[in-house]
C-alpha beads as a LAMMPS data file, in Angstrom:
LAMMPS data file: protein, C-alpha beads

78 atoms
77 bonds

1 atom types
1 bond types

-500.0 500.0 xlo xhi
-500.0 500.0 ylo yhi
-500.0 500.0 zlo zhi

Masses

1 110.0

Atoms # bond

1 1 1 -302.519 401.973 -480.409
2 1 1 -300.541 403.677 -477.875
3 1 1 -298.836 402.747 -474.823
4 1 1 -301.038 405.056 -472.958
5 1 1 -304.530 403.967 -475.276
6 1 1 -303.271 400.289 -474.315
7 1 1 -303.132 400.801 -470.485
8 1 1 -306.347 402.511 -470.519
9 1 1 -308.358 399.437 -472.714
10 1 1 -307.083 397.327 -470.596
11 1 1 -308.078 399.224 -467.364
12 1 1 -311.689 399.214 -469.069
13 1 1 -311.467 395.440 -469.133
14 1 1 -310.529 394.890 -466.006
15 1 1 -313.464 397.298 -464.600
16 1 1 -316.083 395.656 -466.674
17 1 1 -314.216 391.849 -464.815
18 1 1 -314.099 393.143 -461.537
19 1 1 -317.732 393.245 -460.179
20 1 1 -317.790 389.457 -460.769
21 1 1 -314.679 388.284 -459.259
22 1 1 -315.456 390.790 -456.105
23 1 1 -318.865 388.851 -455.749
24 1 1 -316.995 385.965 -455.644
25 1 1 -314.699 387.002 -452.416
26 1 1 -311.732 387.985 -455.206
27 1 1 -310.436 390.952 -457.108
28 1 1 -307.952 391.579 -459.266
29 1 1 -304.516 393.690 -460.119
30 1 1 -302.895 395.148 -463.199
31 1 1 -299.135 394.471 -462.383
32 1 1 -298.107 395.600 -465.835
33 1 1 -297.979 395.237 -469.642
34 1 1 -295.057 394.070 -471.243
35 1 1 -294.627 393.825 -475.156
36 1 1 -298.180 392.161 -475.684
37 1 1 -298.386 390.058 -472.480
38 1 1 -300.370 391.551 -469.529
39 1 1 -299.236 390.759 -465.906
40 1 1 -302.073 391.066 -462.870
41 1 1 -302.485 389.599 -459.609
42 1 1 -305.532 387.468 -458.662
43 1 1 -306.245 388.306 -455.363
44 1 1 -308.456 387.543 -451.893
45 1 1 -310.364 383.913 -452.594
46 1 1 -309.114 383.989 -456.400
47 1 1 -305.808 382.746 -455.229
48 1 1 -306.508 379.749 -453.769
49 1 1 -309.426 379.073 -455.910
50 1 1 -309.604 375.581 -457.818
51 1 1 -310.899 377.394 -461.096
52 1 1 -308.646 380.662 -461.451
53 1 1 -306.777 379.203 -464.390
54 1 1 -309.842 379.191 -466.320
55 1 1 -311.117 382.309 -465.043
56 1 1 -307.956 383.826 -466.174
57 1 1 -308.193 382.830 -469.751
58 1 1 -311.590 381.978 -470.674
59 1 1 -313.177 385.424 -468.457
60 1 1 -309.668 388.402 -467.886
61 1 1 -307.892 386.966 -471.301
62 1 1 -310.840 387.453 -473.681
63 1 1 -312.617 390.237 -472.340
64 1 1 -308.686 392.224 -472.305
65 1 1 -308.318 390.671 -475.699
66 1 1 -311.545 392.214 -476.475
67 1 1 -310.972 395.800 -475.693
68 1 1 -306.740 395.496 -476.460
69 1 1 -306.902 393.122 -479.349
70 1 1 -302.978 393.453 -479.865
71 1 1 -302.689 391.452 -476.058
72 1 1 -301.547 388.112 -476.651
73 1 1 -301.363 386.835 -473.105
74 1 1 -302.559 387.358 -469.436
75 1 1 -300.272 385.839 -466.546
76 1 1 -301.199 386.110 -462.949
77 1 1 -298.003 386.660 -461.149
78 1 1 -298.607 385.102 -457.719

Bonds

1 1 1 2
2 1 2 3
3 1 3 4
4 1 4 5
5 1 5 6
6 1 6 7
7 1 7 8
8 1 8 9
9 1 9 10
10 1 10 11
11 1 11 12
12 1 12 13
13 1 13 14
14 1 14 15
15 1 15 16
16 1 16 17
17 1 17 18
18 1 18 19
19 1 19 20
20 1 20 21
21 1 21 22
22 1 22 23
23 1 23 24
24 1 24 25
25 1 25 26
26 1 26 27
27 1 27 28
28 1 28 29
29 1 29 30
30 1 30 31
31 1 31 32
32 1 32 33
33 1 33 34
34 1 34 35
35 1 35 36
36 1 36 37
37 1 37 38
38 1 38 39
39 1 39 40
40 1 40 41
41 1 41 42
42 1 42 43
43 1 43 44
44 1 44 45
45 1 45 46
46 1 46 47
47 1 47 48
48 1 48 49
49 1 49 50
50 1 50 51
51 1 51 52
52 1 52 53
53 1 53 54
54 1 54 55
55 1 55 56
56 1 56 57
57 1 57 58
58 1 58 59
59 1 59 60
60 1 60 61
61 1 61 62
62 1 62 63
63 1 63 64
64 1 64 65
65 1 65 66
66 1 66 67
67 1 67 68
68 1 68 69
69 1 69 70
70 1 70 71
71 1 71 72
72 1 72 73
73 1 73 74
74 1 74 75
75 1 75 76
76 1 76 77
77 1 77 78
């Protein structure tokens, strides 16, 4: 898969997250993709929120993983 094929799965995945952490008072940001590690922002009440942790992995990680199987890793860079 391609750089480019890469950016867009993961833009796919992050579309098909988005409507649930925006009903929530959040959102989220692709900061970048590095190697096989993905970088986004949690933003609005998904940065103070006591659960973000496992939203990250358990909801962004697998769904990314999911369209961009080759992703290893999600960090939210604060």
């Amino acid at each position: 898969m391609t750089a480019e094929e890469t950016l867009n799965n993961v833009e796919k995945a992050l579309d098909e997250i988005r409507p649930f952490l925006i009903s929530d008072g959040g959102n989220i940001k692709l900061l970048s993709i590095e190697d096989s590690i993905v970088k986004v922002q949690l933003e609005g009440a998904c940065t103070g929120c006591s659960v973000n942790q496992m939203t990250l992995k358990n909801g962004v990680e697998a769904t990314i993983k999911k369209f961009a199987p080759q992703i290893t890793e999600v960090i939210n860079v604060a």
